[in-house]
Each structure stands twice: as structure tokens, then as C-alpha cells.
C-alpha positions as CSV (number, residue, x, y, z in Angstrom):
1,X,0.0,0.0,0.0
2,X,1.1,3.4,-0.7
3,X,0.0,6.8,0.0
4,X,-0.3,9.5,-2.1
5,X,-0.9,13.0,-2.0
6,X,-2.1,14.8,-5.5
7,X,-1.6,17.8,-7.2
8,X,-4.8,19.8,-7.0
9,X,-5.8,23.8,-8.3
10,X,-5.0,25.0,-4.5
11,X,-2.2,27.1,-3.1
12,X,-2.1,24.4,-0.7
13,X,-1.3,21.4,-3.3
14,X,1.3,22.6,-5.5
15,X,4.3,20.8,-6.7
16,X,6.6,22.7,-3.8
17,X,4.3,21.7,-1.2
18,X,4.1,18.0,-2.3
19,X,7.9,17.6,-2.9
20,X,8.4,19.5,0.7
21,X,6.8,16.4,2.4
22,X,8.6,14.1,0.0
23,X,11.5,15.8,1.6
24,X,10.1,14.9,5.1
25,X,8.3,11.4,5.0
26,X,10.5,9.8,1.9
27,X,9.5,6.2,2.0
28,X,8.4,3.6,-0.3
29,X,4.8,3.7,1.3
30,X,4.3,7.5,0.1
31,X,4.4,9.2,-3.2
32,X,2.0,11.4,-5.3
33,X,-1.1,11.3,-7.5
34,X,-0.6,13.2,-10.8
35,X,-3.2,14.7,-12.3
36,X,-3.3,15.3,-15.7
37,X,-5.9,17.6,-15.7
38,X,-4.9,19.5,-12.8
39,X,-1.7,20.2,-13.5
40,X,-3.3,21.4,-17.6
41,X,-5.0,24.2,-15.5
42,X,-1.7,25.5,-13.4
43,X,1.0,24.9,-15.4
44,X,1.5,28.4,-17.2
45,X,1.7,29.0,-21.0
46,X,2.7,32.6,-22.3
47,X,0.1,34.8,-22.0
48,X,-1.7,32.7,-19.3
49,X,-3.3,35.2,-16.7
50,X,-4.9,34.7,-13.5
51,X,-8.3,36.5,-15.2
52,X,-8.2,33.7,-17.9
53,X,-8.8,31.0,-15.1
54,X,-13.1,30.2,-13.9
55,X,-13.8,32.2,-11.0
56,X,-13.5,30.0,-8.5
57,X,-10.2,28.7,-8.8
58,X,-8.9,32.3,-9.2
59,X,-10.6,33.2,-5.5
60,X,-8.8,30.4,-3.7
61,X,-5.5,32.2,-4.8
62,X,-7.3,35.5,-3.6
63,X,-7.1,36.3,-8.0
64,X,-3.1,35.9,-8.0
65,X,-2.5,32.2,-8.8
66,X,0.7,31.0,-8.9
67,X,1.3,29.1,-12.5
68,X,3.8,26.4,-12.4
69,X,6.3,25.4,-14.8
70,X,6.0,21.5,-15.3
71,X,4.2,20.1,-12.7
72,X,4.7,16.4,-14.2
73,X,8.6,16.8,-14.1
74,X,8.5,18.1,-10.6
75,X,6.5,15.0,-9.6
76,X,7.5,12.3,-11.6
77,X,10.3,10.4,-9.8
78,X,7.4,9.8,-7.2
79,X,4.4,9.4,-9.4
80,X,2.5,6.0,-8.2
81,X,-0.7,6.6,-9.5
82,X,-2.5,9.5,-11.8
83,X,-5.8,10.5,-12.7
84,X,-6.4,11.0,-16.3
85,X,-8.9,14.1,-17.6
86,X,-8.9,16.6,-19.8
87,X,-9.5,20.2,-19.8
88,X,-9.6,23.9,-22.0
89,X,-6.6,24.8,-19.3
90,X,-9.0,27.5,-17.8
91,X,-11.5,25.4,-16.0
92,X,-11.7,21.9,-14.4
93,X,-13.9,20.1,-16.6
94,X,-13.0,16.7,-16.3
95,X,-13.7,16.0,-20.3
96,X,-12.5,12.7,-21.4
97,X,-9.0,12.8,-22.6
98,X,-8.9,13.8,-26.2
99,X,-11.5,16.5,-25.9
100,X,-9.5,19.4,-24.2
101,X,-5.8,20.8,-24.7
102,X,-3.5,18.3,-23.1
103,X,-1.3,16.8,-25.6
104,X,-1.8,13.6,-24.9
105,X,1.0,11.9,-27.2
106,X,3.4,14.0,-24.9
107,X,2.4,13.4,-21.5
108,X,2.1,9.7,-22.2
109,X,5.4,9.3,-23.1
110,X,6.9,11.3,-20.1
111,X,4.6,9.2,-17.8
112,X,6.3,6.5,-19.0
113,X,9.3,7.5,-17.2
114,X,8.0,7.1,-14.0
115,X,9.9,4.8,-12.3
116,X,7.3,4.3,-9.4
117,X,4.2,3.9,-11.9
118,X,1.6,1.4,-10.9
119,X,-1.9,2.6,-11.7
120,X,-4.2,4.9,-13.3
121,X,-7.7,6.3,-13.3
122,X,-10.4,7.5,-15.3
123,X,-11.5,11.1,-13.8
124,X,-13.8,11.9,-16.5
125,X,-17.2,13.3,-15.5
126,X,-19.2,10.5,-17.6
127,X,-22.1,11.8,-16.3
128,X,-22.0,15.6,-16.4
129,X,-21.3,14.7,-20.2
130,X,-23.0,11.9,-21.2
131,X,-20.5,9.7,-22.3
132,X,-21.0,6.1,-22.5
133,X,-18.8,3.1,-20.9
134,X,-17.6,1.9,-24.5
135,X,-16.8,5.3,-25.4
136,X,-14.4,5.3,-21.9
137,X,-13.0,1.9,-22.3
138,X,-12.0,2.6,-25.9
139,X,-10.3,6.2,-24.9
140,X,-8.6,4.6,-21.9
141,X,-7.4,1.2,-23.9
142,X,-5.7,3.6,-26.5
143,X,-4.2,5.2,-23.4
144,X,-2.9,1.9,-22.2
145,X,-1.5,0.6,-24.9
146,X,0.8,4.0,-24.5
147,X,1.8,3.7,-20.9
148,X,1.7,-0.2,-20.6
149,X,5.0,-0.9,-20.8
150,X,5.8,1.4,-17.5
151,X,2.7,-0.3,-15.5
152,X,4.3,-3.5,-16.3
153,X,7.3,-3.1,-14.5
């Protein structure tokens, strides 16, 4: 069993503050959570502004957010698990990957270099958007056939 903490949309989650208890509780029974989606909404692009962002994730950072860098290859030597979404980068939808801007092709293939990589899971909202089971299971057995290889280990 292992414990993992996830990078979330709050001041209180961000790659610093995960890797700062890393620093403090390293053991094989702890590591992170990535998620995708998540870190699609505060990792920065040029141009990317705190006014861009839905309303309620610009109040918890009282309208300043913070936008990170890379928030996978902070995490990544840690990353057990991840939850896989998608997103426009401005709000947390939760669309099935394919159907907002994460480059997919990318992120696979830097997931893949996770040495600690056991598991992931569907975050989609299924229901908010109507999509059906097949329609999941094909999306996310395209995605395993990508990142297989690294579950496997």
C-alpha cells in the first residue's frame, strides 16, 4: 500500500508543497497522485493570466494564482498513480482525454518514465457529459497501450 498525495488547483497542493513532504516522510509507502488535468490548469503558457482562469479557482488564490512550470517533471520520480482528464486549461472540466488541450502523445510518453508507476484512473465526468462506458474503455485502452509498458514493471 502506498499513499499518495495529488496535485490539485490549490495554493495548498502545488508541486513545492508535495515535494516538501517528499523531503520529510521519503519512503516507499508514500508518493503522489498526478493529475493530468490538474496540472493542464496551473501549469503556465505565455500569456496565461490569473483572469483567464473560472472564478472559483482564481478566488482560492485570492485572484493571484501561482502558475507552475512543469508540474509532471517536478512530480515524476514519485508518481505512483495518476488521474487521467482533460480540460480547456481555464477550467476543471474533467472532459475525457482527447477532448481538451493536453497533448496527450506528450504526456504519455513522459509518464512512461516514472519509475514508481503502478496505476491509473479514469477522472472523467461521464455523467455531467453523457458519455458512455464503451466510449471510456475505448479512450482509456488507447491510453494503455501507450503507458503499458511502464505499468508492467
Amino acid at each position: 500500500m502506498v499513499i499518495v498525495l495529488e496535485n490539485t488547483i490549490f495554493p495548498t497542493d502545488t508541486p513545492e508543497e508535495l515535494l516538501g513532504y517528499m523531503a520529510r516522510f521519503r519512503c516507499e509507502s508514500f508518493g503522489f497522485c498526478f493529475d493530468a488535468g490538474h496540472a493542464n490548469l496551473m501549469d503556465g503558457f505565455p500569456g496565461k493570466r490569473s483572469a483567464d482562469m473560472v472564478d472559483w479557482i482564481a478566488r482560492r488564490w485570492d485572484g493571484n494564482i501561482r502558475f507552475e512550470t512543469d508540474t509532471l517533471g517536478q512530480l515524476l520520480p514519485d508518481v505512483v498513480t495518476c488521474h487521467l482528464h482533460d480540460n480547456d486549461s481555464f477550467d476543471d472540466q474533467h472532459k475525457l482525454p482527447g477532448e481538451g488541450s493536453i497533448d496527450w502523445p506528450r504526456l504519455l510518453a513522459r509518464l512512461k518514465k516514472a519509475p514508481r508507476l503502478r496505476s491509473f484512473q479514469n477522472e472523467c465526468n461521464y455523467l455531467r457529459y453523457g458519455i458512455p462506458a464503451s466510449r471510456i474503455a475505448e479512450c482509456f485502452h488507447k491510453l494503455t497501450e501507450n503507458i503499458a509498458v511502464a505499468i508492467e514493471k
